[in-house]
N, CA and C atoms as a LAMMPS dump frame, in Angstrom:
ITEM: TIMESTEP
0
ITEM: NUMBER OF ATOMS
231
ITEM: BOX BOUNDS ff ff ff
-5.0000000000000000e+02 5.0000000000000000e+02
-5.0000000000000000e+02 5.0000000000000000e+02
-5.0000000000000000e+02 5.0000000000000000e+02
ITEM: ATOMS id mol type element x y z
1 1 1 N -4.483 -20.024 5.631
2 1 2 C -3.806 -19.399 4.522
3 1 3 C -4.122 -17.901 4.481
4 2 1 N -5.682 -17.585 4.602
5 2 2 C -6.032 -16.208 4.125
6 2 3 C -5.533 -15.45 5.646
7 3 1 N -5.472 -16.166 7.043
8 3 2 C -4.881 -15.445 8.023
9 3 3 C -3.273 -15.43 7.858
10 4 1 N -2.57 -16.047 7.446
11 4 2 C -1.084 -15.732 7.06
12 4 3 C -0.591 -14.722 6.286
13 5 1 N -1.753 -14.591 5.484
14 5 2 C -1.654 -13.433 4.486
15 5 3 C -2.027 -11.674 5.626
16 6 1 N -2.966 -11.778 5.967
17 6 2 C -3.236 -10.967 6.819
18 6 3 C -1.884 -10.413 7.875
19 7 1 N -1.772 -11.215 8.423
20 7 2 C -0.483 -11.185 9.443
21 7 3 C 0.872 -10.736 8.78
22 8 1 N 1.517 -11.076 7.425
23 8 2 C 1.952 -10.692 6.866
24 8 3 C 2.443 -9.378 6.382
25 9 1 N 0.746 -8.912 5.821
26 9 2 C 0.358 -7.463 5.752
27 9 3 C 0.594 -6.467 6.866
28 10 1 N 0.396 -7.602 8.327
29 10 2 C 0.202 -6.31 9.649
30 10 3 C 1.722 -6.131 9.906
31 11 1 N 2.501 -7.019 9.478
32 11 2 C 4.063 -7.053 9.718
33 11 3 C 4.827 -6.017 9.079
34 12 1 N 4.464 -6.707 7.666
35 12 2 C 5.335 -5.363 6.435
36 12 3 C 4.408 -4.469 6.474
37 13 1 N 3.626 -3.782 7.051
38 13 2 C 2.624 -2.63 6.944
39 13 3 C 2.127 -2.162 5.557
40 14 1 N 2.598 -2.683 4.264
41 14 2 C 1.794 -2.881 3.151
42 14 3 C 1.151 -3.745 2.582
43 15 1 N 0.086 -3.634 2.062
44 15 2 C -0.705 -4.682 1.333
45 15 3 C -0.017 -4.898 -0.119
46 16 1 N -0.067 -5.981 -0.732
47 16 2 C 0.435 -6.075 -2.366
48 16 3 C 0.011 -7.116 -3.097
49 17 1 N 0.2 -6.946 -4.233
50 17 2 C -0.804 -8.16 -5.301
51 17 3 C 0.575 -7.896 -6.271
52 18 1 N 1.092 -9.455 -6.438
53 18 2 C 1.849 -9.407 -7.643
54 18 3 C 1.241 -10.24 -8.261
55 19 1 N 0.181 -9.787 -9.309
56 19 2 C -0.784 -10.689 -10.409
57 19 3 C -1.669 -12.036 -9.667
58 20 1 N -1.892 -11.558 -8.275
59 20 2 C -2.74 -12.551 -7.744
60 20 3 C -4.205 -12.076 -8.248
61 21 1 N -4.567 -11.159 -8.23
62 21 2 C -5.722 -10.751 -8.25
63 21 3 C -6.417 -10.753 -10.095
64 22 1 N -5.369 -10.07 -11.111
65 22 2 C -5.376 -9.808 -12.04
66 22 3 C -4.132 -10.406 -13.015
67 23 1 N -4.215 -10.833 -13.565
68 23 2 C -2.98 -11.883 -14.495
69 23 3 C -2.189 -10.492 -14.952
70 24 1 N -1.038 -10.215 -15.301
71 24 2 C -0.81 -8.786 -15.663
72 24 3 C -0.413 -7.664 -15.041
73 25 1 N -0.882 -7.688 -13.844
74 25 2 C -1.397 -6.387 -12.741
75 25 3 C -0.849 -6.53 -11.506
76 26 1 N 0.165 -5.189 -11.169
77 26 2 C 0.683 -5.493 -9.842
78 26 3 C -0.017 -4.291 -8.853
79 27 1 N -0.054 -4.311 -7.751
80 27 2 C -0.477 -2.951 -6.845
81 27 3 C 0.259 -3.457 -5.637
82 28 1 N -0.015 -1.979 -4.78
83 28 2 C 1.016 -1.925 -3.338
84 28 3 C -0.218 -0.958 -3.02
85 29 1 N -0.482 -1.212 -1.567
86 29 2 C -1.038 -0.201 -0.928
87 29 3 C -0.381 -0.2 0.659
88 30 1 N -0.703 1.489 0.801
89 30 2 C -0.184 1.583 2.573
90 30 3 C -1.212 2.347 3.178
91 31 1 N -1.687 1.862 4.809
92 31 2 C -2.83 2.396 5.339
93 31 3 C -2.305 3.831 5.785
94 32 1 N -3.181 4.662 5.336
95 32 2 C -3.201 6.583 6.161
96 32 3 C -4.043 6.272 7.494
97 33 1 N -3.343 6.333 8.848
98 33 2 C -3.963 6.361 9.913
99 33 3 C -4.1 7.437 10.749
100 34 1 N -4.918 7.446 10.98
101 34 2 C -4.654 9.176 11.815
102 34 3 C -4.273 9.203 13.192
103 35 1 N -4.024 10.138 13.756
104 35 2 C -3.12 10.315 14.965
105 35 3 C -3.489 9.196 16.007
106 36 1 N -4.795 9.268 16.066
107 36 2 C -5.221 8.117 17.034
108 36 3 C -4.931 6.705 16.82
109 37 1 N -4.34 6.15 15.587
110 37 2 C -3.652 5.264 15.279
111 37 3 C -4.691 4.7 14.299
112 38 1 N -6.033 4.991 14.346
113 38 2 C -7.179 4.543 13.518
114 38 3 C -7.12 4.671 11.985
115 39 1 N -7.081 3.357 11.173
116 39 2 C -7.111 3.65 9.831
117 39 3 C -8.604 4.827 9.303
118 40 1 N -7.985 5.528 8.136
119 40 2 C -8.623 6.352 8.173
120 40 3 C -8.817 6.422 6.282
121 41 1 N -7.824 5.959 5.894
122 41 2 C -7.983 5.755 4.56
123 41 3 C -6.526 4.388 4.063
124 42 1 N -6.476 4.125 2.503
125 42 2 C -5.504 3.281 2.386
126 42 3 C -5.011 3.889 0.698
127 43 1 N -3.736 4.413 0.478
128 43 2 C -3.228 5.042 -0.519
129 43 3 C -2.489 4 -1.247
130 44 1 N -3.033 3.327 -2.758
131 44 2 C -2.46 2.549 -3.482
132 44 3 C -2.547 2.709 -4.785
133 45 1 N -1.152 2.019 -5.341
134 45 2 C -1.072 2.228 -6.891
135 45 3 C -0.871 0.509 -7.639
136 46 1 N -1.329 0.941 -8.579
137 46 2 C -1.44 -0.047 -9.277
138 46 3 C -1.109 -0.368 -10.787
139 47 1 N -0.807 -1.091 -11.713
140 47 2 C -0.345 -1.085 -12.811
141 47 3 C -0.18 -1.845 -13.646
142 48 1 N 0.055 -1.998 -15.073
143 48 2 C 0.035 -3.691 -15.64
144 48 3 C 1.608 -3.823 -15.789
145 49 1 N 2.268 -5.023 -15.443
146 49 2 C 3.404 -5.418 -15.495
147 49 3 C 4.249 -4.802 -17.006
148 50 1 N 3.581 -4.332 -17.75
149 50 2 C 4.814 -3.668 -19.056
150 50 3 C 4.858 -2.593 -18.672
151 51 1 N 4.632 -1.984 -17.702
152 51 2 C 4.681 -0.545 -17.093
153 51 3 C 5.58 -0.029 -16.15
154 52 1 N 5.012 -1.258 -15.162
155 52 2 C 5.802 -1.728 -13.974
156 52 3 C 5.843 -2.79 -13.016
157 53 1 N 7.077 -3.358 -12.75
158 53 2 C 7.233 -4.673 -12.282
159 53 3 C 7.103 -4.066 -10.99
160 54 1 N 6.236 -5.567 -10.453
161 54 2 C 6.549 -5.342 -8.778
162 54 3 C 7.619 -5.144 -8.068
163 55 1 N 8.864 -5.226 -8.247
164 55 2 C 9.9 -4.959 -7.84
165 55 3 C 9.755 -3.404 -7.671
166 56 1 N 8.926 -2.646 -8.617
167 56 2 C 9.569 -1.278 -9.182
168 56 3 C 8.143 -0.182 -8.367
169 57 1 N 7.121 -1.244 -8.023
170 57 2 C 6.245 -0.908 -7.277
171 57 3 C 7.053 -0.909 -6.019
172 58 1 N 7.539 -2.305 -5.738
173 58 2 C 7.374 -1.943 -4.241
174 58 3 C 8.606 -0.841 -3.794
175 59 1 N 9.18 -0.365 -4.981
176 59 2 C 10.199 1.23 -4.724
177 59 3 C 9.556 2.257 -4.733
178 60 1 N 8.347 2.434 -4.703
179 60 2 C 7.377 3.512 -4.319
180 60 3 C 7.118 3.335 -2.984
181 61 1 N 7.049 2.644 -2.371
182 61 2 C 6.85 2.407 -0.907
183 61 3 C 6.965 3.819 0.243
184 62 1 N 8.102 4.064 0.251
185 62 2 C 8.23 5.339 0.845
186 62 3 C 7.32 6.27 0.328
187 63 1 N 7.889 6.84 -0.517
188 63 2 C 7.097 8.267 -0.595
189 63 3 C 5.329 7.834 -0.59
190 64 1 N 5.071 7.013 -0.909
191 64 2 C 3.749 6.764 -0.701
192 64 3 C 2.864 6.905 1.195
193 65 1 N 4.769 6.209 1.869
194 65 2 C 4.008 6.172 2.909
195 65 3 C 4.254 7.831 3.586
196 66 1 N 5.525 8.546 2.736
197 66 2 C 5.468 9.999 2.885
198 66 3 C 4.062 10.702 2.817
199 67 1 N 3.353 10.251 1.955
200 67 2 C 2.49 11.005 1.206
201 67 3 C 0.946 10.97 1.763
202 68 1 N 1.5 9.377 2.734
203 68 2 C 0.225 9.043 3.874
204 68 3 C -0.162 10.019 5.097
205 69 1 N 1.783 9.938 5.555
206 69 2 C 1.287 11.597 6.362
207 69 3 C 1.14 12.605 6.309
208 70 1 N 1.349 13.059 5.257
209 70 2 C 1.233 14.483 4.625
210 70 3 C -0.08 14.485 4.406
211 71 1 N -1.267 13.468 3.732
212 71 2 C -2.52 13.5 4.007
213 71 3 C -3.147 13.661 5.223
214 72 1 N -2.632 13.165 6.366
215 72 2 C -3.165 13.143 7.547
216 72 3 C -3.085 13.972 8.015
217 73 1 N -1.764 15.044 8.179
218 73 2 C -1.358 15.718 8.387
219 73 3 C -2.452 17.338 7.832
220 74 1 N -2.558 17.352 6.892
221 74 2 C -3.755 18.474 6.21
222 74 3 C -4.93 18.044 6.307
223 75 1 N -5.493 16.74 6.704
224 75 2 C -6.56 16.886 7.522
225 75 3 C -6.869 17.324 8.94
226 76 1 N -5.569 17.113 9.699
227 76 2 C -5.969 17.403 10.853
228 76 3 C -5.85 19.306 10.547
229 77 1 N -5.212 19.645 9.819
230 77 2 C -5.024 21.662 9.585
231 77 3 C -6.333 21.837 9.979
């Protein structure tokens, strides 16, 4: 089970919790890897469902993963 989940994650390249973790609480995260392909950090948001539905999380997706290289990117400057 917990390797399906994994594999999952390596597929859609984000991690996500729709109230698995926290009754209430959704998050999305995407790994910042640096050039060498090596994770290097992981940029995620999170929130309680009257805020925002997972649906509305996982429409952050992009710019988040925009925002992954743009980190990587000014580290390597």
């Amino acid at each position: 089970m917990l390797i399906d989940e994994i594999n999952a994650i390596e597929a859609s390249g984000i991690g996500t919790d729709n109230e698995e973790f926290i009754t209430g609480m959704v998050a999305i995260a995407v790994p910042t890897k640096g050039h060498d392909g090596r994770l290097l950090a992981t940029l995620a948001t999170h929130g309680p469902i009257a805020r925002m539905t997972f649906e509305q999380a996982l429409g952050h997706v992009d710019i988040m993963r925009q925002a992954s290289q743009e980190l990587v990117a000014s580290i390597a400057e």
